[in-house]
Backbone bond lengths (Angstrom), bond angles and torsions (degrees), N, CA, C in turn:
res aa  C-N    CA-C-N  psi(-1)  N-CA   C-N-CA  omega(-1)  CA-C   N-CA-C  phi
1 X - - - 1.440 - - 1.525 112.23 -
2 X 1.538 123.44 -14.05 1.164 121.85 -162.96 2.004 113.18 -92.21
3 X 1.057 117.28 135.43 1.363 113.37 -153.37 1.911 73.67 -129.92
4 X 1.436 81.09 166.15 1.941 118.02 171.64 1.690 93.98 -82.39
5 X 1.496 130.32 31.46 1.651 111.64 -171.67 1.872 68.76 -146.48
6 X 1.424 115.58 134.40 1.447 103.03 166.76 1.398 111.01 -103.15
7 X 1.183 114.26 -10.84 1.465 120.62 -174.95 1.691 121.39 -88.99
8 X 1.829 104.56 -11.27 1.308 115.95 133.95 1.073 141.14 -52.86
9 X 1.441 105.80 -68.42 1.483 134.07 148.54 2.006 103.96 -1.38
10 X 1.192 113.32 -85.58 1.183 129.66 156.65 1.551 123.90 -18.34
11 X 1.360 118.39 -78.74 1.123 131.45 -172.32 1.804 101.38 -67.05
12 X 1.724 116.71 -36.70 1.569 97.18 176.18 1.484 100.80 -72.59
13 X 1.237 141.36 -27.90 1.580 127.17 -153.87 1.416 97.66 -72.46
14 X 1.999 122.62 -27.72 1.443 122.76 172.80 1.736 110.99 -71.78
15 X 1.069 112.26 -22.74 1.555 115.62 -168.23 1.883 83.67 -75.67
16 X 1.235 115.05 -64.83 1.595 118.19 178.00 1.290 108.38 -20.47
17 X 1.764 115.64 -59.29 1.471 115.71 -169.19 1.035 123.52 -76.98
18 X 1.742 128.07 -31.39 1.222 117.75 138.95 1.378 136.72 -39.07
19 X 0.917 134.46 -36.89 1.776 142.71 160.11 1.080 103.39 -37.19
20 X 1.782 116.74 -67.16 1.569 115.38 -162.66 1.144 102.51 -50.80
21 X 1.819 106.58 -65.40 1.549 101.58 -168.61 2.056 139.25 -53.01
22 X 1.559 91.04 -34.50 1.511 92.07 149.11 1.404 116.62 -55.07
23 X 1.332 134.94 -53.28 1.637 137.67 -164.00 1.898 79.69 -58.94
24 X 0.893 118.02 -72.20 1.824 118.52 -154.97 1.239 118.57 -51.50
25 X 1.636 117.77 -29.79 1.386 111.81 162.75 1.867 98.72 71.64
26 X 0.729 99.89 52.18 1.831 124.83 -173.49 1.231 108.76 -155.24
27 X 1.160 113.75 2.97 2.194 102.29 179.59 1.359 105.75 -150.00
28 X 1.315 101.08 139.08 1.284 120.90 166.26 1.739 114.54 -66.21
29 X 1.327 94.92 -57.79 2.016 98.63 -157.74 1.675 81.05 -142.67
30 X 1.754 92.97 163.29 1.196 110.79 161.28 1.575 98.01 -118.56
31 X 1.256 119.51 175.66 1.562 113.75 177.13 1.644 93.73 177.85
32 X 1.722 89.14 124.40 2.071 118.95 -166.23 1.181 67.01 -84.87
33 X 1.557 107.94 156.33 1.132 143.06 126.11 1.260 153.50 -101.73
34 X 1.563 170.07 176.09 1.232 158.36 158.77 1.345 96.08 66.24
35 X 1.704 123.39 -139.82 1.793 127.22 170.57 1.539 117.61 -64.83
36 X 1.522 115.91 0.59 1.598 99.69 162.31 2.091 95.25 -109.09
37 X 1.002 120.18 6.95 1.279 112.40 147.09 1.337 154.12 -118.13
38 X 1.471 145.79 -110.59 1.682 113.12 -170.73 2.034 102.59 -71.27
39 X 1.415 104.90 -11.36 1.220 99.90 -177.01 1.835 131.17 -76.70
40 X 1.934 93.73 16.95 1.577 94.16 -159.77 1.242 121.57 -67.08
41 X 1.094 110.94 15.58 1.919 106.62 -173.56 1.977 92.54 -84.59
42 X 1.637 121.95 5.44 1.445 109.35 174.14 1.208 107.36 -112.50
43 X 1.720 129.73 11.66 1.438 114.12 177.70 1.328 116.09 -65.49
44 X 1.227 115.28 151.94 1.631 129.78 168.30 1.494 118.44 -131.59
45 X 1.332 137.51 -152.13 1.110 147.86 169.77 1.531 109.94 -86.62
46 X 1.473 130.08 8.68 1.621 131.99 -152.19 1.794 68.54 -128.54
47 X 1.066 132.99 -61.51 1.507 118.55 -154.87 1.094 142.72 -32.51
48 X 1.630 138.35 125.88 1.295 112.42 176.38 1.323 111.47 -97.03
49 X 1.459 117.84 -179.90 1.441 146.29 -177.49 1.563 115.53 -81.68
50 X 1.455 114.41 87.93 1.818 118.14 -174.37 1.160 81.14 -107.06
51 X 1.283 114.85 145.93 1.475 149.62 155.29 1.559 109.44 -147.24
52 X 1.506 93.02 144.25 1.512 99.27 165.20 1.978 103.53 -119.32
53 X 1.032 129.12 138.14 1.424 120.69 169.59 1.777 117.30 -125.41
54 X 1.338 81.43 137.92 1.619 107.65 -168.39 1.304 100.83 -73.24
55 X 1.075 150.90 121.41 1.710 150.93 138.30 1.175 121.56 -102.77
56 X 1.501 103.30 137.79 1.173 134.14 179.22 1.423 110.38 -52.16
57 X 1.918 120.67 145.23 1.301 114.04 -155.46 1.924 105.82 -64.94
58 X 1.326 105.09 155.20 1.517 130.30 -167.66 1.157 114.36 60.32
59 X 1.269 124.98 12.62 1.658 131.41 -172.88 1.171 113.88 -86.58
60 X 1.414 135.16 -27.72 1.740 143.08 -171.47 1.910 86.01 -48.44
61 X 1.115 103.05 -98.58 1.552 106.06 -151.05 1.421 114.58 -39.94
62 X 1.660 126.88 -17.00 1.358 125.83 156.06 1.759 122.34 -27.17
63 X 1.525 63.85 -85.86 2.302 98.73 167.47 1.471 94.94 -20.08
64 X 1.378 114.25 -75.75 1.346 130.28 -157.57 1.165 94.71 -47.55
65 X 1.323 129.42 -87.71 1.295 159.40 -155.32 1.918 102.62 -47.13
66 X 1.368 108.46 -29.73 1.505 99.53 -154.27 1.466 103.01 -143.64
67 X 1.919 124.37 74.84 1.526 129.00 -139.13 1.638 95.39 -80.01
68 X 1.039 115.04 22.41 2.006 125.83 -158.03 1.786 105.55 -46.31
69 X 1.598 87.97 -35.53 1.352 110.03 -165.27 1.870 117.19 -88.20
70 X 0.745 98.15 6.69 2.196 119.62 169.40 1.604 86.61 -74.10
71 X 1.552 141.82 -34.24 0.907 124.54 -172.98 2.072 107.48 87.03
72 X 1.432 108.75 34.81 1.555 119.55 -161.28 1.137 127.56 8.08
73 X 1.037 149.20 -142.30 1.507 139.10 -148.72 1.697 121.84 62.74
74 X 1.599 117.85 3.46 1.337 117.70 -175.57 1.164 129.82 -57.19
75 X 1.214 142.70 103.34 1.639 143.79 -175.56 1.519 90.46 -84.44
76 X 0.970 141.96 -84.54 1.307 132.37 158.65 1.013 136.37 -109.55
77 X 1.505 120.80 164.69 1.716 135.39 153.48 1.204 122.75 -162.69
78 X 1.488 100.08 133.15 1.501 130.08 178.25 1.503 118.94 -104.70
79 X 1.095 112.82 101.77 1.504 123.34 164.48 1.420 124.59 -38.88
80 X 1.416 136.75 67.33 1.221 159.76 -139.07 1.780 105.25 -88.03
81 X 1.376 116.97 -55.50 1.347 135.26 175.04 1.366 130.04 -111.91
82 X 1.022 121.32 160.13 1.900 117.09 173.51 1.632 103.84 -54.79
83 X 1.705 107.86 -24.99 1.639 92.49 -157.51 1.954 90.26 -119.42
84 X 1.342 140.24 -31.82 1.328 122.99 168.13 1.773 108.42 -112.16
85 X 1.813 86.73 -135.90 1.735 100.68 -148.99 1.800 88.43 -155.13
86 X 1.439 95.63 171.17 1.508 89.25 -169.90 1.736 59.44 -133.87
87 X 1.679 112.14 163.29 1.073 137.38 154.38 1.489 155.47 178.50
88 X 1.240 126.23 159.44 1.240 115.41 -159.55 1.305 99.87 -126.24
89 X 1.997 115.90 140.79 1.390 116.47 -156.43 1.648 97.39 -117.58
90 X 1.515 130.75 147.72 1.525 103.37 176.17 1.342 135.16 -62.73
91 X 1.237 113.48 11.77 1.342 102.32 -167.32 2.344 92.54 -103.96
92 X 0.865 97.87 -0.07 1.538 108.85 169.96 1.411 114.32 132.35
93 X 1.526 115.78 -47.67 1.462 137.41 176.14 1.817 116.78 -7.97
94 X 0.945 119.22 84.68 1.950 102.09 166.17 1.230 102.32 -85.04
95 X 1.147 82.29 166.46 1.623 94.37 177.23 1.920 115.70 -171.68
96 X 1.498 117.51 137.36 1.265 113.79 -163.96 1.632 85.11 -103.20
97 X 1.185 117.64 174.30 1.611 136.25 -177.87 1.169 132.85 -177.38
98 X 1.954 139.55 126.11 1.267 109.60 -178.37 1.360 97.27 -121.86
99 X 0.999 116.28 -165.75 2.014 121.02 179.76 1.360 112.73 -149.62
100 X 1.255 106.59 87.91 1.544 130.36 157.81 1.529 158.61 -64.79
101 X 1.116 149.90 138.57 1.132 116.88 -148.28 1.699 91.86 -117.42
102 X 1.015 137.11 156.73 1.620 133.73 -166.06 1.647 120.72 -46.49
103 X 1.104 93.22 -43.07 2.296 104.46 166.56 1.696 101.68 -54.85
104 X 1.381 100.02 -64.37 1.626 97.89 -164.35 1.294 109.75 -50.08
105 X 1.742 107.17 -53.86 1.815 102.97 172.33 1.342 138.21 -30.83
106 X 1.071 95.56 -42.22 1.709 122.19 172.72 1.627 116.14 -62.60
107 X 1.052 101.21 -45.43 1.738 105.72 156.51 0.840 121.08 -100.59
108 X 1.412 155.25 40.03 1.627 160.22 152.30 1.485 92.88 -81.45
109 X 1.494 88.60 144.68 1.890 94.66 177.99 1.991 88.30 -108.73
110 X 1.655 101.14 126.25 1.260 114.43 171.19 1.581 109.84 -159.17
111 X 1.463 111.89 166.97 1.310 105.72 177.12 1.681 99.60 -133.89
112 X 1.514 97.56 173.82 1.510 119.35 162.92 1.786 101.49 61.85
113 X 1.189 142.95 22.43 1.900 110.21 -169.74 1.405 100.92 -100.26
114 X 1.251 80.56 173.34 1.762 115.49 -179.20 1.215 128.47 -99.79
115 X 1.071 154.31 143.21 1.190 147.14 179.21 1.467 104.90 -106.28
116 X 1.591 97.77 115.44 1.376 116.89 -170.65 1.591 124.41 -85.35
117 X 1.440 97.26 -20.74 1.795 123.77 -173.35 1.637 111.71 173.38
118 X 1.336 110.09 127.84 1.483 122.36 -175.74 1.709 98.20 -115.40
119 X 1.247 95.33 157.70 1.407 105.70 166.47 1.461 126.19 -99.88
120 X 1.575 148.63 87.62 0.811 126.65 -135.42 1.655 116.29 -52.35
121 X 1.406 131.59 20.49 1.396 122.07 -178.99 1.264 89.87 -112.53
122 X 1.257 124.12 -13.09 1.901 122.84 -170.97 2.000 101.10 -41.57
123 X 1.485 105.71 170.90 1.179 97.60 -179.09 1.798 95.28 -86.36
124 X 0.947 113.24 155.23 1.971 127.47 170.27 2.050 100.16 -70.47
125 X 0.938 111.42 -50.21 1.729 96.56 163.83 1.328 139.48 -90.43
126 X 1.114 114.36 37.14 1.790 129.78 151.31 1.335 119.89 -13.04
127 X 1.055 139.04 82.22 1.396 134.64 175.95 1.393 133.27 -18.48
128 X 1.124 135.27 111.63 1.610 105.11 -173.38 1.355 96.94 -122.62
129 X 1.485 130.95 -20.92 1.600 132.43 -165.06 1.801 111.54 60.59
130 X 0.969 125.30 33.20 1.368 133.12 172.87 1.524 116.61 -27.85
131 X 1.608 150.01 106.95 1.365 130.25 -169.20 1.397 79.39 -124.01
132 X 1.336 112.57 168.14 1.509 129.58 151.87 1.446 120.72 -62.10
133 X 1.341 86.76 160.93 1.971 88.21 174.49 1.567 115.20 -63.27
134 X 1.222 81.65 -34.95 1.990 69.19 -172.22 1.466 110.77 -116.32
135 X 1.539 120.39 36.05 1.635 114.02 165.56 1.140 111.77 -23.87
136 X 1.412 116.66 124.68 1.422 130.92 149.39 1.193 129.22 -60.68
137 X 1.359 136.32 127.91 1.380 172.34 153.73 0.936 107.57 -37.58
138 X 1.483 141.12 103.84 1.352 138.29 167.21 1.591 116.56 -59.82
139 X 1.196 114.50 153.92 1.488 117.96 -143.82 1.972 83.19 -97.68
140 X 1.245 85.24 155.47 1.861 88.04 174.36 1.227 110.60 -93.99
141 X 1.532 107.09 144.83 1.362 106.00 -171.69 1.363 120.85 -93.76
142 X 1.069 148.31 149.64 1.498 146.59 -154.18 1.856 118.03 -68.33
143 X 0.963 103.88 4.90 1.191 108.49 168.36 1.687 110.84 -125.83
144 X 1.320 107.75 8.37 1.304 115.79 -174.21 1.620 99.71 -108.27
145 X 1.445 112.37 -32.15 1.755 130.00 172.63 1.712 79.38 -60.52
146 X 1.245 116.41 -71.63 1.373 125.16 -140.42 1.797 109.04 -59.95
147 X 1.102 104.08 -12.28 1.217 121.06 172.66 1.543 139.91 -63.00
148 X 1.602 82.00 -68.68 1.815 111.97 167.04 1.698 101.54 -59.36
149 X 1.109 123.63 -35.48 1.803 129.06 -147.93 1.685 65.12 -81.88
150 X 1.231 146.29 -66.41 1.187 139.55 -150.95 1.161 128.99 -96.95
151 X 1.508 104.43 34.14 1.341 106.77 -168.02 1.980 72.06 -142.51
152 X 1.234 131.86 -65.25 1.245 110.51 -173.50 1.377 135.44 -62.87
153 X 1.657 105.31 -6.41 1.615 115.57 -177.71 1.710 95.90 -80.04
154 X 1.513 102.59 -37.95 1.709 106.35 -167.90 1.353 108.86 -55.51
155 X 1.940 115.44 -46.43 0.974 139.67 -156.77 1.973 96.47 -65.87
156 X 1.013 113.81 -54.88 1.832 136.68 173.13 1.653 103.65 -44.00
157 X 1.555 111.94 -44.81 1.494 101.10 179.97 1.475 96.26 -75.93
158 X 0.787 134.39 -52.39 1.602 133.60 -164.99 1.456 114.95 -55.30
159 X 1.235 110.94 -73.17 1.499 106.53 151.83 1.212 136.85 -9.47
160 X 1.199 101.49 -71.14 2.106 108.95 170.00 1.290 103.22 -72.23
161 X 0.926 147.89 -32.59 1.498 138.17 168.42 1.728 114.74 -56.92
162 X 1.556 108.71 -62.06 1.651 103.15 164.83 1.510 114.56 -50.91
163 X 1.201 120.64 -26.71 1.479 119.87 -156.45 1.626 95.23 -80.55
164 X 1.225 111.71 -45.40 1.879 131.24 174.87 1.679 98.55 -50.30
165 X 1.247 117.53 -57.65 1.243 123.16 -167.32 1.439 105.03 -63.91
166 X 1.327 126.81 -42.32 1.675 121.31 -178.32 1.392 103.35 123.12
167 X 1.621 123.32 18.79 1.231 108.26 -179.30 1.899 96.15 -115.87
168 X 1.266 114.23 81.93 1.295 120.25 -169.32 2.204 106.05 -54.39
169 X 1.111 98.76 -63.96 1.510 117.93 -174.03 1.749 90.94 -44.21
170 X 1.428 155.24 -67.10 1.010 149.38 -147.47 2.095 105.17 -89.94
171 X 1.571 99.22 -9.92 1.043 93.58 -176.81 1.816 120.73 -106.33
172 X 1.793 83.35 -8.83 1.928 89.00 168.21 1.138 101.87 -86.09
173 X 1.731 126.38 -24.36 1.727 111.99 -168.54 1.805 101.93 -72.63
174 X 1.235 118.37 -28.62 1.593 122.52 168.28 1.556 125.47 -50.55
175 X 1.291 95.75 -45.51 1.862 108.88 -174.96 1.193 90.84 -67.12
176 X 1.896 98.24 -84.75 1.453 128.40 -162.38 1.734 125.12 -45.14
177 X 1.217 94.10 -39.89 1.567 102.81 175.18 1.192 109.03 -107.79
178 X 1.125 148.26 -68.88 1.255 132.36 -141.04 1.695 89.26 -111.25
179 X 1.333 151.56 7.90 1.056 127.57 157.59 1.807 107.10 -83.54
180 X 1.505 91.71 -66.73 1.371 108.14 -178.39 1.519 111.57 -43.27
181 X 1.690 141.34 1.32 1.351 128.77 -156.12 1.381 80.25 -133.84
182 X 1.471 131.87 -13.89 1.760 130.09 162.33 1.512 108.04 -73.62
183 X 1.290 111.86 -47.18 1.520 117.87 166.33 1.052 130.51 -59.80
184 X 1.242 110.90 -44.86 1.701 110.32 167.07 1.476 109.30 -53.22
185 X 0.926 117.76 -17.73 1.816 117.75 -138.34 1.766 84.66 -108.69
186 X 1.551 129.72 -30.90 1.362 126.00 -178.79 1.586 94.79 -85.49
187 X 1.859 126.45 -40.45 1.320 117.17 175.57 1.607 133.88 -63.18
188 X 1.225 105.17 -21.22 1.079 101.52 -175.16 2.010 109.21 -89.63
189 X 1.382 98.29 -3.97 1.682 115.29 -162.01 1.432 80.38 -82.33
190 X 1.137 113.54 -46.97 2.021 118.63 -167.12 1.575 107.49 -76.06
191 X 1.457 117.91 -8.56 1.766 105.90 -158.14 1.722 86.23 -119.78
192 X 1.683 97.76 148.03 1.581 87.69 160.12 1.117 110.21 -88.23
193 X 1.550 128.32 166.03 1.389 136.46 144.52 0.762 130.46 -37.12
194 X 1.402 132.05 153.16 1.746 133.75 158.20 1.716 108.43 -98.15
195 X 1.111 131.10 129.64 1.404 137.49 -155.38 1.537 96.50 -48.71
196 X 1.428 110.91 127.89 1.619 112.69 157.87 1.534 102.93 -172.56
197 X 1.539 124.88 -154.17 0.786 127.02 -176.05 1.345 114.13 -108.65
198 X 1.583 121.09 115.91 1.509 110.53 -177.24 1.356 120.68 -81.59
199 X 1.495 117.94 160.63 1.793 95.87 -175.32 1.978 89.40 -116.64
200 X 1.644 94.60 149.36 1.127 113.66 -168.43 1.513 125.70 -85.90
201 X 1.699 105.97 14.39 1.204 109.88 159.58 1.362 129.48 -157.02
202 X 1.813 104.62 29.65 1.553 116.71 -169.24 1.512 79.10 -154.86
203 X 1.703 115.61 140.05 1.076 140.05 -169.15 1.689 79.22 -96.60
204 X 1.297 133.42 -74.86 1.041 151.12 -174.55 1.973 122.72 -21.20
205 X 1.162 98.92 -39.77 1.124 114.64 173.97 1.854 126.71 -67.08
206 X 1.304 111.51 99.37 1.335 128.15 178.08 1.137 112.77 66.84
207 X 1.800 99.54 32.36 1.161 108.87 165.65 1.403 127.65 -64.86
208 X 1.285 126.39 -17.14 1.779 131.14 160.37 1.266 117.01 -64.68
209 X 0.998 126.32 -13.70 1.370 137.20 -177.45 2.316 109.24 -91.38
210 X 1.218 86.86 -60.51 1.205 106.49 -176.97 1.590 122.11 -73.50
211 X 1.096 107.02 -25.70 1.507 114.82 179.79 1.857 103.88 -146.09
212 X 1.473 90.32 81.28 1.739 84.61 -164.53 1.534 113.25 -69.92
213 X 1.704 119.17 -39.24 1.500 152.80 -154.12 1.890 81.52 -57.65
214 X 1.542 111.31 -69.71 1.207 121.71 -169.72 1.648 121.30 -59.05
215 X 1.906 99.23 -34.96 1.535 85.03 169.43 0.991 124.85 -70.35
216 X 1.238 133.40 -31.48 2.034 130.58 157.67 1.159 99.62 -10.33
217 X 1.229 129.34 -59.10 1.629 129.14 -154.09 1.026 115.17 -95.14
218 X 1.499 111.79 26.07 1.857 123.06 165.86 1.227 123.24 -64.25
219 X 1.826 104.24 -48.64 1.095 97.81 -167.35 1.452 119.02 -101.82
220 X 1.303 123.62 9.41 1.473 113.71 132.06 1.463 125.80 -78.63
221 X 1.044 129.97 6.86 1.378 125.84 -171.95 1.740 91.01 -90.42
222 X 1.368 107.93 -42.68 1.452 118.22 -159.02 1.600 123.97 -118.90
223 X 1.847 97.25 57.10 1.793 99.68 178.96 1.292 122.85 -78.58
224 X 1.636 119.10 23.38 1.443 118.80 -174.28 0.935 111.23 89.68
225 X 1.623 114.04 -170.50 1.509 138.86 -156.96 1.596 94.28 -73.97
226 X 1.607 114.76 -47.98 1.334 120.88 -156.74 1.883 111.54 -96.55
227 X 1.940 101.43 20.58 1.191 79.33 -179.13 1.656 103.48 -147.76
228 X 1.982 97.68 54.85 1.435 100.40 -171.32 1.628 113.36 -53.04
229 X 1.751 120.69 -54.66 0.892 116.10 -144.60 1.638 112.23 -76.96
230 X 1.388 131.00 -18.58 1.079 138.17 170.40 1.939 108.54 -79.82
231 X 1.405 105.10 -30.52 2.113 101.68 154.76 1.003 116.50 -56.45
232 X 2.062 134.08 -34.47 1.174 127.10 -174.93 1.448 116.59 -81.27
233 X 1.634 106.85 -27.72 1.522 101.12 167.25 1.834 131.49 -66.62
234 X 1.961 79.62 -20.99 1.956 63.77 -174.61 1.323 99.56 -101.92
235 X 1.399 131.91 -26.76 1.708 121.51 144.74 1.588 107.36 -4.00
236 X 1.690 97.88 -89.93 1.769 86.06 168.78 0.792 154.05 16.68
237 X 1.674 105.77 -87.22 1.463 146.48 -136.02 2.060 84.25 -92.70
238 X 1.335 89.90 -43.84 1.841 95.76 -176.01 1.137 103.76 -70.98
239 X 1.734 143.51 -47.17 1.199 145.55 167.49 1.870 98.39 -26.54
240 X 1.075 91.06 -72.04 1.647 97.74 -156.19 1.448 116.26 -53.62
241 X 1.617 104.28 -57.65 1.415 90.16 165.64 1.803 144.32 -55.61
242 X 1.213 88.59 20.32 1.472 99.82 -177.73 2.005 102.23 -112.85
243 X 0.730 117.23 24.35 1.666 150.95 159.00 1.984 77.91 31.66
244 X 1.353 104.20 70.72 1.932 106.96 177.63 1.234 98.14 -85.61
245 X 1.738 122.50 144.56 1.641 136.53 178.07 1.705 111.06 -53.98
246 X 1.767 107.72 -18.09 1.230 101.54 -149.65 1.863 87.16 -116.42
247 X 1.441 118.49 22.65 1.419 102.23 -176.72 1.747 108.60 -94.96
248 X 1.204 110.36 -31.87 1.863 93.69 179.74 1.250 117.72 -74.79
249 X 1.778 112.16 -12.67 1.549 104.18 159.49 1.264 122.73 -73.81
250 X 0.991 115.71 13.21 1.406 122.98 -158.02 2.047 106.77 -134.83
251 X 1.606 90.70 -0.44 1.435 100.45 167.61 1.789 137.66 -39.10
252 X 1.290 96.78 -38.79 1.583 120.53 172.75 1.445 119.97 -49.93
253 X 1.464 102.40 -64.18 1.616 120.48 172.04 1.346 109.91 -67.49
254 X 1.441 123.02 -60.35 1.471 101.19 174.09 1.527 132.75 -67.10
255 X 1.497 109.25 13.16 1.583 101.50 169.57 1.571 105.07 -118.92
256 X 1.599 96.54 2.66 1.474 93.57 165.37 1.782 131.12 -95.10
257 X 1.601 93.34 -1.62 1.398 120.11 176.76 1.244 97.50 -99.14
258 X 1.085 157.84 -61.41 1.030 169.00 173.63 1.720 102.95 -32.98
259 X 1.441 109.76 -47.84 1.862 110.56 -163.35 1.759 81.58 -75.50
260 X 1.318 132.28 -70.88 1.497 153.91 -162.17 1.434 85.38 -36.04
261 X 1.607 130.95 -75.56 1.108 106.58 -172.86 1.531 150.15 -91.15
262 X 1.122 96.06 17.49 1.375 136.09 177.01 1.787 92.39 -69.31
263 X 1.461 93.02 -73.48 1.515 107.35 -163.48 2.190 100.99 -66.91
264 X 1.142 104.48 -8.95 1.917 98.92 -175.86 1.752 87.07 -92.61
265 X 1.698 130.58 -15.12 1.281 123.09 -177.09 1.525 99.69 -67.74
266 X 1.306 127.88 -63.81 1.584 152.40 -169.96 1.412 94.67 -49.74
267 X 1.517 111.24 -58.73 1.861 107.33 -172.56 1.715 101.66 -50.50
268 X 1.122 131.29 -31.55 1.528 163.77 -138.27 1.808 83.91 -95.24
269 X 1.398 106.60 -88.70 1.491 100.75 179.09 1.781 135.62 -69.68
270 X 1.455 102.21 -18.21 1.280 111.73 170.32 1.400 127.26 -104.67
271 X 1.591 107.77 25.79 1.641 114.90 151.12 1.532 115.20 78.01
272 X 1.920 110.32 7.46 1.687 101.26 -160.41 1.462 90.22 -131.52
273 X 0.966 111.96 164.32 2.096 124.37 173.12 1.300 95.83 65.79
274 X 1.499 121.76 -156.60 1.221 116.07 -136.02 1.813 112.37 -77.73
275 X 1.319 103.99 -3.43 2.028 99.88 167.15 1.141 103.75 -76.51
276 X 1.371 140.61 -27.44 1.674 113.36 175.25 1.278 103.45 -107.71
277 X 0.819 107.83 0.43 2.258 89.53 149.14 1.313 113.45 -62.11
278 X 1.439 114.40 -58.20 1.192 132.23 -167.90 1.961 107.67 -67.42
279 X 1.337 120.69 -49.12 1.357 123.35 164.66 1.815 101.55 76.74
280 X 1.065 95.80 -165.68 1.644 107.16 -178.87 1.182 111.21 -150.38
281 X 1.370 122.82 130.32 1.663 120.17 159.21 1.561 109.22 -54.38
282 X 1.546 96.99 134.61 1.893 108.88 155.22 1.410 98.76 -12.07
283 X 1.561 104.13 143.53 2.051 108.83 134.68 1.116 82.45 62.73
């Protein structure tokens, strides 16, 4: 099955699983999701394998129970949910999947799929949630800006304070994650896009693509475990240039984040407080 095209590669290992499931006479539909669904103009060789599959009534726990129908080749699988499997096939392929019965489908929250194979008794309105490429983003509302601005400046003092104290690991998840992912979340509200496909439940996702100007400013945002206090400055530095209604009220805290990590840089070069607790291995 394995070809010099990997994004074939892909699409036959789904044609495979459609087969089984026609052969089993247990499924209604197959249905791609993410880049093996309406979104395939982004598959590559990085893609994984989403499917959702429709079964015919009392059929779910079959599916589950009896993977015959993957068409074998399984290197692994892990039973991830009540309703799929996460897995990996030998020829490289992962792939996530759940197995549904036509009600549940109907209430699963998903976007964009494809219909990969129907049964001609399947129902003709199959859900797929179809969006455009470039759904628009509802705009944040000013107390919703006003929010994040005050939740990632808070997040920045805290941070450099654990980070001062010696608890590095609790003080990058402050900067790095949960400041920087409030910030992102007011930057990306202020920037337009560059045409692609947005994903409908991770800001994060193809985000280099989509917001290129801002990814530049990753990798100061994000020097690791060992480099909170210079993440909180350019955190900052990105705050500000985003000229928010609620930042000169907010003057206090950011020059009090600003002094804190200023002063954890100096502890940093002048050998005292929490860098020589912490020390360095040789070499």
């Amino acid at each position: 099955m394995t070809t010099s095209d990997p994004v074939m590669d892909l699409l036959g290992r789904l044609s495979l699983i459609a087969a089984g499931l026609e052969a089993s006479g247990r499924a209604l539909a197959l249905l791609g999701l993410g880049s093996v669904g309406a979104e395939l103009d982004r598959a590559d060789r990085f893609s994984d394998l989403d499917f959702f599959v429709v079964a015919r009534p009392g059929q779910v726990g079959t599916l589950l129970d009896d993977l015959a129908w993957l068409g074998g080749g399984l290197a692994y699988a892990f039973r991830n949910t009540p309703d799929g499997f996460k897995v990996l096939f030998g020829d490289g392929v992962y792939g996530e999947f759940a197995v549904f019965d036509e009600a549940a489908l109907r209430g699963a929250a998903f976007v964009n799929a494809r219909v990969v194979w129907r049964s001609p008794d399947a129902p003709a309105d199959l859900p797929l949630h179809l969006r455009p490429q470039e759904a628009q983003v509802a705009p944040l509302s000013g107390g919703k800006r006003d929010h994040l601005l005050g939740e990632a400046l808070t997040n920045l003092l805290v941070g450099v304070r654990r980070f001062r104290r010696g608890e590095q690991l609790s003080a990058w998840q402050f900067t790095q994650v949960y400041a920087l992912g409030n910030a992102l979340a007011l930057a990306t509200n202020a920037t337009s896009p560059a045409p692609g496909w947005a994903d409908a439940y991770g800001l994060e996702r193809r985000f280099e693509q989509r917001f290129p100007a801002l990814a530049t400013r990753l990798v100061a945002c994000l020097p690791g475990v060992d480099g909170t206090p210079g993440a909180a400055l350019a955190i900052l530095d990105l705050l500000e240039s985003l000229d928010l209604t609620g930042w000169q009220e907010a003057s206090g805290l950011t020059a009090q984040v600003r002094q804190e990590a200023q002063a954890a840089l100096t502890d940093r070069g002048g050998g005292t407080g929490a860098w020589a607790v912490r020390g360095r291995l040789p070499g």
